[in-house]
TORSEFI-386182 format. One line per 8 residues: number of its first residue (from 0); their letters; for each residue y, z, x of C-alpha. Coordinates in Angstrom, 3 decimals. Example, Ala and Ser with C-alpha at 12.3 -4.5 7.8 and 13.67 -1.06 7.14 Angstrom:
0) AS) -4.500,7.800,12.300; -1.060,7.140,13.670
! end
This chain:
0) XXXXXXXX) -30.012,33.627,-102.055; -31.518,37.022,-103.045; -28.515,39.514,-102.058; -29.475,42.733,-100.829; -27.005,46.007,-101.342; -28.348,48.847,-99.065; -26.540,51.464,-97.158; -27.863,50.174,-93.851
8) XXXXXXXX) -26.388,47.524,-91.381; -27.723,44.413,-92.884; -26.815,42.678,-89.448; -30.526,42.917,-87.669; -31.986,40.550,-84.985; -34.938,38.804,-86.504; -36.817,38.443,-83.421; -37.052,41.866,-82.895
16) XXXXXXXX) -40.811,43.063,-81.864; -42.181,46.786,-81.432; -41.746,46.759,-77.199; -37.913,45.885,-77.893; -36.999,49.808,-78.599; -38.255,52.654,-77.719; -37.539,55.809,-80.036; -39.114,59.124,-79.512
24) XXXXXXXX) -41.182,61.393,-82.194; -37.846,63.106,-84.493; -35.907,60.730,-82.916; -34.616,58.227,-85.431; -31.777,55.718,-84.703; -28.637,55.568,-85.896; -27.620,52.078,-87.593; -23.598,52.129,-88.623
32) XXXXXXXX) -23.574,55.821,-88.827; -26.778,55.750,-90.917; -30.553,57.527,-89.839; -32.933,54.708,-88.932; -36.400,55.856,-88.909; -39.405,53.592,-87.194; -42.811,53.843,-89.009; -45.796,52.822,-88.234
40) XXXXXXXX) -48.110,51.093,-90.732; -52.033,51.159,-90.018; -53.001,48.041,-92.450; -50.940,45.036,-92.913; -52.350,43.956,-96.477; -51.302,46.870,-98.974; -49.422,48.437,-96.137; -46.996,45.540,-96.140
48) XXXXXXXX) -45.755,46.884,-99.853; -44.627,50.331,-98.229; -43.532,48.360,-95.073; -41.433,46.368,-97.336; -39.872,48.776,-99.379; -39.078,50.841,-96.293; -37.664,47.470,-94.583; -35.672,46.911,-97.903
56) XXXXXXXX) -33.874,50.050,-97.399; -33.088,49.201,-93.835; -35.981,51.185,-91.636; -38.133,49.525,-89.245; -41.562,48.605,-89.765; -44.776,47.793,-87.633; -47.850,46.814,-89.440; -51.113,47.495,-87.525
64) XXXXXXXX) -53.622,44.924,-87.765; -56.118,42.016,-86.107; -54.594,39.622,-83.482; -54.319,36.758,-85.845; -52.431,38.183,-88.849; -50.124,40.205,-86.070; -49.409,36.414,-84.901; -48.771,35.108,-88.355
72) XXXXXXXX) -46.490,38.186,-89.315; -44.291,37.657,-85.962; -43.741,34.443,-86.463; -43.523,33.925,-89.967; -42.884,37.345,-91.149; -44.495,38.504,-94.438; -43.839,38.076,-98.291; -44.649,40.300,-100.970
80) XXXXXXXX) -43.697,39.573,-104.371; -42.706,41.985,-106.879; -41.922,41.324,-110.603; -38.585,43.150,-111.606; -38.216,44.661,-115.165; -37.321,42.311,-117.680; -38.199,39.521,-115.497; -40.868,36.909,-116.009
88) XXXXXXXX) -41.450,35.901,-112.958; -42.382,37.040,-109.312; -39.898,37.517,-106.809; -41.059,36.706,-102.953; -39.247,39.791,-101.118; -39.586,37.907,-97.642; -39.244,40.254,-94.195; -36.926,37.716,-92.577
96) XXXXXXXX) -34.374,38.213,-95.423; -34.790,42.361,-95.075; -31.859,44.901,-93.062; -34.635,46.197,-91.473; -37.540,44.788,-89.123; -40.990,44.771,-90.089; -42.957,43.247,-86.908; -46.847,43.394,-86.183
104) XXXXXXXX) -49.512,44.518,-83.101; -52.905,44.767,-82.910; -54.381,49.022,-82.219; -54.499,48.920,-78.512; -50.608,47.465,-77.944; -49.182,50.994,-80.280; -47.764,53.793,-78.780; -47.597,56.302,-81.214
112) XXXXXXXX) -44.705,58.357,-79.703; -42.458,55.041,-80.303; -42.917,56.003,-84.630; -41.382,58.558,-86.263; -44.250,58.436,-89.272; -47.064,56.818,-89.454; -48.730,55.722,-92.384; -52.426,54.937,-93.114
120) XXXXXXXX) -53.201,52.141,-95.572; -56.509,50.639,-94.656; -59.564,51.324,-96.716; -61.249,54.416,-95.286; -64.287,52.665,-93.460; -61.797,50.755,-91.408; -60.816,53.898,-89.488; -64.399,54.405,-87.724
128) XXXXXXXX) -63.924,51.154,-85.935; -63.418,51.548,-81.952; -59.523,50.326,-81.832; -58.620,51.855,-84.913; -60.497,55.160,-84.029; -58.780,55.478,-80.647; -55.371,55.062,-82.020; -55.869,57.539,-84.493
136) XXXXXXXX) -56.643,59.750,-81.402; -53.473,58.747,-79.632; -51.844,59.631,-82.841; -53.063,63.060,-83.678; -52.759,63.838,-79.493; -48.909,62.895,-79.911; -48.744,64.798,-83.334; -46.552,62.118,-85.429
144) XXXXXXXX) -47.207,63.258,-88.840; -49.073,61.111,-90.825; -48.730,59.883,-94.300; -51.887,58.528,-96.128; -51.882,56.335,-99.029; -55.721,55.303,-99.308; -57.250,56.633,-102.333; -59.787,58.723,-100.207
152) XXXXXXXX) -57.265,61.569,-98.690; -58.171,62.393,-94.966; -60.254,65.522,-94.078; -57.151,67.248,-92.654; -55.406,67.090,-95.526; -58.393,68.403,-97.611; -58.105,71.308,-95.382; -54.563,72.036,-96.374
160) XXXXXXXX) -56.306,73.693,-99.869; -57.102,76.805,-99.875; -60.990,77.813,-100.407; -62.387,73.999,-99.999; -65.365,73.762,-98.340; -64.662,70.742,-95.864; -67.293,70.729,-94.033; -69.637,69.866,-97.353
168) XXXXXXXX) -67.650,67.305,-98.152; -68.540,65.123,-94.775; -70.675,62.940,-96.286; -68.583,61.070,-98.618; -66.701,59.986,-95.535; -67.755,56.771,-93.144; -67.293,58.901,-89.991; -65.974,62.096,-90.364
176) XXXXXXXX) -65.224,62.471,-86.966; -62.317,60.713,-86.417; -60.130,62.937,-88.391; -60.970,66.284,-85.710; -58.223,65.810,-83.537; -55.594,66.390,-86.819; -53.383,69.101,-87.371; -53.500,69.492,-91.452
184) XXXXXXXX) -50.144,70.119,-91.548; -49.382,67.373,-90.217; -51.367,65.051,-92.649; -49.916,64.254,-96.221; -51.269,62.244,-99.106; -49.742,59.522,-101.172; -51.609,58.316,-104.202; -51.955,54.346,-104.092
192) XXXXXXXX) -50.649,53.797,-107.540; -48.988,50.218,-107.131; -51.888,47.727,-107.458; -51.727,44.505,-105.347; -54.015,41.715,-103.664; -53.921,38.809,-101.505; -53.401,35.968,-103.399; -56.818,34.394,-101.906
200) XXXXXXXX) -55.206,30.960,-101.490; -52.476,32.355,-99.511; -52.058,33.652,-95.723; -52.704,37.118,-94.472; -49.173,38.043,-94.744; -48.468,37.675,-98.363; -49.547,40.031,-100.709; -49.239,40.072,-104.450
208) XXXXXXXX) -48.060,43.066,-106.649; -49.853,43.099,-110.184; -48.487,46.849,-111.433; -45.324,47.881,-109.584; -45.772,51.568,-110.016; -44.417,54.030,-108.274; -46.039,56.060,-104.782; -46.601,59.572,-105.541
216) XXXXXXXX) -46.696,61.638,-102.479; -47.320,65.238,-101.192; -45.034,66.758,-99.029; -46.072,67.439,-95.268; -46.053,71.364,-94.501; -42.647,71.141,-92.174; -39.505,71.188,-93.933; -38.290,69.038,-90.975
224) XXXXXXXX) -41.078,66.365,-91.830; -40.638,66.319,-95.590; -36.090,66.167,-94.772; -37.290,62.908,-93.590; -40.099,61.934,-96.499; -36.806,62.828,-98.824; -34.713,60.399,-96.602; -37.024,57.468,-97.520
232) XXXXXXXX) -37.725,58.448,-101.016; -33.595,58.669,-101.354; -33.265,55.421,-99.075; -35.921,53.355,-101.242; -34.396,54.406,-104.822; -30.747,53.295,-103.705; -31.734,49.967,-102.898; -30.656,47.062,-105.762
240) XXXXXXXX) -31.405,43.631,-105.378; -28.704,41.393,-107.376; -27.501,44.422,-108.779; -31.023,45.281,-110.320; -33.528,47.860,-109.630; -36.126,47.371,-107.330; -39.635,48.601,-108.762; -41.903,50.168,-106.570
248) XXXXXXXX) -40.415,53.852,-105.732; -41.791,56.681,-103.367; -41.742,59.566,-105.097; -42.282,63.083,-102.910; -43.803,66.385,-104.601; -44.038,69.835,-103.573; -47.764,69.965,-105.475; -50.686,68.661,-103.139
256) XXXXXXXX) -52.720,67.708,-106.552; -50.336,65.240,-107.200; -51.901,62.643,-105.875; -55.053,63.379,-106.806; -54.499,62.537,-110.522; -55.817,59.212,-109.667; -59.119,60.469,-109.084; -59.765,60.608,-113.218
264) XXXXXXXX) -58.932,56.626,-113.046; -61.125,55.969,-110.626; -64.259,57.800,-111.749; -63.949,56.537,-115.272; -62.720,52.968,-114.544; -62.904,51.409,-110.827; -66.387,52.721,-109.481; -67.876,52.484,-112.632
272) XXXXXXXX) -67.416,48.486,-112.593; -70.419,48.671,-110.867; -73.563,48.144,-112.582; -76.856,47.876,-111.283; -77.363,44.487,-110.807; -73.689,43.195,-111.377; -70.062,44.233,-112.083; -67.670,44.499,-114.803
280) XXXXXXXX) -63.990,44.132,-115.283; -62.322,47.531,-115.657; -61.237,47.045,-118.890; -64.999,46.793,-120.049; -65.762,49.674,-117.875; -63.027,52.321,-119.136; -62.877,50.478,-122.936; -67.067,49.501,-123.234
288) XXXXXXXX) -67.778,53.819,-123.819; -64.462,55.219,-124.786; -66.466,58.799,-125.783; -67.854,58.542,-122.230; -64.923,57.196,-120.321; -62.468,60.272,-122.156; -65.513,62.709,-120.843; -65.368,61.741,-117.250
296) XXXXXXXX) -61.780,61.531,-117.149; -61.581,64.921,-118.632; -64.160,66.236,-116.324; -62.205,65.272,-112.994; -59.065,65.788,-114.388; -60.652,69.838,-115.079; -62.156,69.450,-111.053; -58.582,69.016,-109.771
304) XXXXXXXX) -57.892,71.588,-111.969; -59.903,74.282,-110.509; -58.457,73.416,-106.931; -54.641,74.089,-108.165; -53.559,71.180,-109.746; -51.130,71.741,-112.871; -52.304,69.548,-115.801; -48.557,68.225,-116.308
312) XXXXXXXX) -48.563,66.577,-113.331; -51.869,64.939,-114.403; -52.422,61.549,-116.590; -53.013,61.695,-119.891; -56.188,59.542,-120.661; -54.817,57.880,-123.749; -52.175,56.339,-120.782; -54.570,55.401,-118.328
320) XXXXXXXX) -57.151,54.009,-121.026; -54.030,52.012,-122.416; -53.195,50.128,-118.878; -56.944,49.750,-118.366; -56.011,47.182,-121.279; -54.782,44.693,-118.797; -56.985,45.329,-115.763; -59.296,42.245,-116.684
328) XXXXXXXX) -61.076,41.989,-113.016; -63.492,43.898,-111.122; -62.051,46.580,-109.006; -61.462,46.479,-105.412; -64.358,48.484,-104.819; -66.561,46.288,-107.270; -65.282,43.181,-105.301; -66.043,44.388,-102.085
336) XXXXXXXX) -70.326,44.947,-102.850; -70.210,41.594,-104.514; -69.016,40.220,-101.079; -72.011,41.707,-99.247; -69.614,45.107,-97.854; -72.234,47.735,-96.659; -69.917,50.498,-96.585; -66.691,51.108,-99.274
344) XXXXXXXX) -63.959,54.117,-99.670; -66.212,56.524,-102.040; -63.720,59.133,-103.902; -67.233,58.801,-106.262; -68.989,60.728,-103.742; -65.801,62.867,-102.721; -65.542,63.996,-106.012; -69.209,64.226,-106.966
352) XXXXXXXX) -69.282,67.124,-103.666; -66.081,68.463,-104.709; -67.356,69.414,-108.260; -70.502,70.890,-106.862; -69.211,72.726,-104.122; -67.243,74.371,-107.062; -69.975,74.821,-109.402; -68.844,71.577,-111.855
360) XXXXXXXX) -71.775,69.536,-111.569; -71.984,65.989,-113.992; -74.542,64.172,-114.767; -72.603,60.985,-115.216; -70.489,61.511,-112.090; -74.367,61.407,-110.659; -74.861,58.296,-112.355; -72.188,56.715,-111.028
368) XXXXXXXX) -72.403,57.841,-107.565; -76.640,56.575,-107.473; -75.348,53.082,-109.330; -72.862,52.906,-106.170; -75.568,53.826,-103.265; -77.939,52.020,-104.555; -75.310,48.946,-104.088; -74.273,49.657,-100.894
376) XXXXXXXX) -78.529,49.987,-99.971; -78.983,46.470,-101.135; -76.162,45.294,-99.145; -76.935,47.749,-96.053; -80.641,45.816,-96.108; -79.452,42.275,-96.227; -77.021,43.128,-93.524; -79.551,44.391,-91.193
! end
């Protein structure tokens, strides 16, 4: 049996469900003498790899999502499988197994002031639908700060850098709207490094980790908040698993351009696996026009840049075109148009309005950002 060695209580009733406890905002637990926190997940397919880290290291866990999957996660619990250094194979990390809980509910059964955190991890279209958008609204009413680790970072947290035009940037967003109720202090950003999927043949609650990389987050603008974002980035690291590391860290930084760095990746290699008329793998995208792909990457790497970021806490592009070596599918994004999706997360267009608003126009950010409409157009046509 897979052996755990955390500094929680291990000892944890595995029928526990969200209405069992109730634990107000800043008002975490205390398990054996150690701090407990509850946070809530909104997205139980990538947000089940945070949900299980955080479970790993003995905090409790509710993942957000439709009726069904909440169903199949309470009664079966999830899985997510992880490969550990040195290892060949996959390891099933399995919730039941965990010190702490990770349960599931669908929008309308959360009460936010149950969570000390909540974190977003559904694609940013997601969030304009009716459930979704009305717990958001509970949340920002009941101020539990929120932790995002989409790849498109939330308007509030946009508004957290000084001299950005927000309001131009609306348009890259699905519904702006449902961000206004947000404090931006309250709203931090993680960058989505880790790269998973559900293996298709599989249920809804397993999910499979291709590149256990690490979480790189922002810290919130309370020192009280980020005590606790320490907490869990200290909490996750101690955690060993038959003595061995555990891959997969959260790693918190005073910069708010930290995350950002994976902007360059995806300009150069996810959105640009779309093609007019098909899609590519992202090896062929980043690897097909090296001279181009180094001149985009360079180009958003100088955007984020010009907003405050320090180039040391950027990727180089030699690293990024190196692990592009092994990224042999279509990207998420790419995936999603092929399926018919009429609206996708666009960082393209983001960064395309983020560049102009600061006077760094490119013509093959342009490119990119038409080849992607013009996708979504054909899709938005067949759907109507």
């Amino acid at each position: 049996m897979t052996r755990f060695d955390v500094r929680k209580n291990p000892a944890l009733d595995s029928n526990f469900t969200w209405e069992a406890q109730s634990v107000n905002v800043f008002a975490p637990i205390l398990r054996d003498g150690e701090m407990t926190y509850k946070i809530l997940i909104l997205g139980a397919s990538y947000g089940s790899l945070l949900g299980t880290k955080l479970a790993m290291a003995g905090h409790d866990v509710t993942l957000v999502c439709r009726d069904a999957t909440a169903s199949l996660i309470n009664s079966e619990g999830t899985e997510v499988r992880l490969k550990f250094k040195g290892e060949n194979a996959h390891r099933a990390i399995k919730s039941a197994d965990l010190p702490g809980c990770i349960d599931a509910a669908t929008p309308e059964q959360v009460d936010p002031a149950r969570y000390d955190m909540v974190a977003l991890a559904m694609q940013e279209p997601q969030y304009a639908a009716h459930p979704i958008r009305m717990l958001l609204k509970r949340i920002a009413e009941m101020q539990v700060p929120c932790l995002s680790i989409m790849n498109m970072p939330p308007l509030p947290y946009l508004k957290r850098i000084p001299g950005l035009n927000v309001d131009s940037l609306e348009a890259a967003f699905t519904n702006p709207r449902v961000w206004d109720g947000f404090e931006p202090g309250l709203v931090s950003l993680c960058s989505p490094d880790p790269q998973a999927f559900r293996p298709p043949e599989e249920g809804a609650n397993v999910l499979h980790v291709g590149l256990p990389t690490n979480f790189k987050a922002a810290q919130f603008a309370s020192d009280i908040h980020n005590q606790m974002l320490r907490e869990l980035e200290q909490d996750i690291a101690d955690v060993r698993v038959d003595d061995l590391d555990v891959p997969v860290k959260l790693r918190v930084h005073s910069s708010l351009f930290v995350p950002m760095a994976k902007w360059s990746m995806l300009l150069t290699g996810n959105y640009r696996c779309v093609l007019r008329g098909g899609v590519r793998p992202i090896r062929e995208a980043v690897h097909g026009d090296v001279a181009q792909s180094r001149a985009i990457y360079s180009h958003v790497d100088a955007i984020g840049q010009r907003l405050g970021a320090d180039p040391k806490d950027q990727v180089p592009f030699e690293k990024y075109a190196a692990a592009a070596e092994s990224l042999l599918k279509p990207s998420s994004a790419a995936r999603a148009i092929t399926s018919g999706a009429p609206v996708i997360e666009r960082v393209d267009k983001l960064v395309q309005l983020v560049g102009r608003h600061l006077g760094m126009p490119n013509a093959a950010i342009d490119e990119v950002v038409d080849t992607v409409d013009a996708a979504l157009e054909q899709n938005q046509v067949r759907a109507a």
